[in-house]
N, C-alpha and C positions, 0 to 999 in steps of 0.2 A: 444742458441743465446748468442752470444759475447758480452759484455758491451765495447764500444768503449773509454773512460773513463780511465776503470779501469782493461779492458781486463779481467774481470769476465765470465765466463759463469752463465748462466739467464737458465731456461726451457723456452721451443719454447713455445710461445703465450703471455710470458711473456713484461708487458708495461713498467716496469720500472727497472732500477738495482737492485736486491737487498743485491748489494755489495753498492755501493755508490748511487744509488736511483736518476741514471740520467734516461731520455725519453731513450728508446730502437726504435729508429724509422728504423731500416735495419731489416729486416725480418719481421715487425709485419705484419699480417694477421686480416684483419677488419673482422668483425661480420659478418655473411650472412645478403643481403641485403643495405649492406653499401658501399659505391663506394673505388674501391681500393685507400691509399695512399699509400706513401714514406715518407710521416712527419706525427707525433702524432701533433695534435696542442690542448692544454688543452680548456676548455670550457672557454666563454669570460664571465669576471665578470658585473653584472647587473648594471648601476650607482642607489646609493643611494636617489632617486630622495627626496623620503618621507622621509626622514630623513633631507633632507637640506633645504626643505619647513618647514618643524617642526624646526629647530633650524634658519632659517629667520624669522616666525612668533613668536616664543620667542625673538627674539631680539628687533623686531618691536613692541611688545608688553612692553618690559621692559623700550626701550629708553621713548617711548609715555607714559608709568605709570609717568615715572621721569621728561617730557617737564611738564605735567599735574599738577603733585605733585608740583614743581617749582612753576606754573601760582596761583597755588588754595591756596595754603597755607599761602600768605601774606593775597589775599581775605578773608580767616579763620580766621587767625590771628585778621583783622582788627574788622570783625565781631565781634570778639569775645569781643575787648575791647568799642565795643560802647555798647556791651549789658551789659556788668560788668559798665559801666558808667549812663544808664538807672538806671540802680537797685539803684545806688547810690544817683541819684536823687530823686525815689521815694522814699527811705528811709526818703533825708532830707523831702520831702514834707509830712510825716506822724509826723514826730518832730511837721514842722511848724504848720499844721491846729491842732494838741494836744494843742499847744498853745495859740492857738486862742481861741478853745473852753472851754478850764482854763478859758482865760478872761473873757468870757461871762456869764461863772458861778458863777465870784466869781467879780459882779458889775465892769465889762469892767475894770478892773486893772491888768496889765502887773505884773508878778511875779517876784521872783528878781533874774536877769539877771546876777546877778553879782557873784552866788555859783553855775555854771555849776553843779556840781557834785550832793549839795541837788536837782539842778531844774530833776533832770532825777528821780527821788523818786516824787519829786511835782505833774510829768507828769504821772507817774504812772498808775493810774485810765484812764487815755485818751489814753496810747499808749499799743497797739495788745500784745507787749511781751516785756521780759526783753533785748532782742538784742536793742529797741528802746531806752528804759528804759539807756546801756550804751553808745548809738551811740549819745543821748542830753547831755553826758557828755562831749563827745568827741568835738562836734563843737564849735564855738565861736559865742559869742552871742553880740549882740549889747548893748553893757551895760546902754547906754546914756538912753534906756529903761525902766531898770529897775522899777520896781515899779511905771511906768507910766498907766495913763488911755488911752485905747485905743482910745476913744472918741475925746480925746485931742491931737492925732499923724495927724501932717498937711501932705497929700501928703504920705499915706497907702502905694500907687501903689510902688512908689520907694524911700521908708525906708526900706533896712535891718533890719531886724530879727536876721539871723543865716546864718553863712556857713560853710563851709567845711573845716578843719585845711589844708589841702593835696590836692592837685587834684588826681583825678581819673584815672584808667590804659587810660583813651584817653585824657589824661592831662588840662584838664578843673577842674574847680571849682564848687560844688550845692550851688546856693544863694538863702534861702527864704526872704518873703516880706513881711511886717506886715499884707497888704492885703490879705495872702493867696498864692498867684501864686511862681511860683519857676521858675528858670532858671541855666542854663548852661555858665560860662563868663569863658576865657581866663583869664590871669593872670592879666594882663592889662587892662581888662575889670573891672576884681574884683575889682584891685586897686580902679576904677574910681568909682566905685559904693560906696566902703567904705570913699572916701574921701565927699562925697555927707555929709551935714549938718543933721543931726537928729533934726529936728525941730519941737516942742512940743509948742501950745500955751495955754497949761491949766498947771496947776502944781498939784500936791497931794489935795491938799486945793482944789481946785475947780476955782483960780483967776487965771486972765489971764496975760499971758506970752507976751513978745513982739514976733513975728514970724520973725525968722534971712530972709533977704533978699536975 
């Protein structure tokens, strides 16, 4: 059989050139069984159905991880710095009631407010660990206190104690209260709180003080 092509001769029965490897379609002779033609035509290729469901479900899966990731992450984020601001609180609140219960031990008189760094050694014995032990060093203390009887503080509820040098990663302030209770103030708030009068109507001696109006 003649290669139309390349004018090759092929052996009869032969499908393709095997001078230049074109379709031999004049003379082939189909299979018994198989309907005569005059054209070879090659098998038709399957489409890739499964493979382009599998790479649209990756797509669909990676954009959706990243819409997600996007949404969730500030959510995290946020989370995360209110819990880092909790912790911070309850630290100060473990300072403040140490302090308290000093008073009570040692005839309701306030310790002296005024040597941060001895009062974390004074606090010693009342606070869980030495982390307390540096974090009384670090805050500021209301000094107008010092070495005051707590008996003699007018108005417990809203007298600072202690706060926070820094706000915390969700930018707020821990302010304790001679009473005990703690809170959370903006900048503004703190201000307002520290400008509030420290008013004491008893003094060291035991006599009494006039109480600021």
């Amino acid at each position: 059989m003649r290669c139309s092509r390349c004018d090759a001769e092929n052996p009869q029965g032969a499908i393709t050139c095997f001078n230049c490897g074109a379709l031999l379609t004049q003379g082939f002779a189909p299979p018994p069984g198989m309907p005569p033609t005059t054209e070879y035509a090659s098998p038709k290729r399957k489409t890739p159905w499964l493979l382009i469901i599998l790479i649209f479900v990756c797509g669909a899966c990676l954009l959706g991880g990243g819409l997600l990731a996007a949404v969730l992450f500030p959510v995290f984020s946020q989370a995360k710095k209110h819990a880092q601001s909790a912790h911070a609180l309850a630290n100060l609140k473990q300072v403040d009631l140490a302090t308290i219960i000093y008073t009570f031990d040692h005839k309701n008189k306030l310790p002296d407010l005024a040597q941060p760094i001895a009062l974390g050694e004074v606090l010693r014995p009342y606070l869980r660990s030495s982390f307390f032990v540096r974090a009384a060093a670090g805050y500021q203390w209301n000094q107008a206190l010092s070495g005051a009887r707590y008996d003699g503080i007018v108005d417990a509820g809203s007298t600072w104690l202690l706060h926070s040098s820094a706000p915390d990663p969700a930018g707020l302030y821990e302010v304790g209260f001679v009473d005990g209770h703690c809170k959370q103030a903006t900048k503004g708030d703190l201000d307002a709180i520290l400008a509030r009068p420290t008013k004491l109507d008893k003094d060291d001696s035991g006599s009494k003080k006039p109480a600021h109006s």
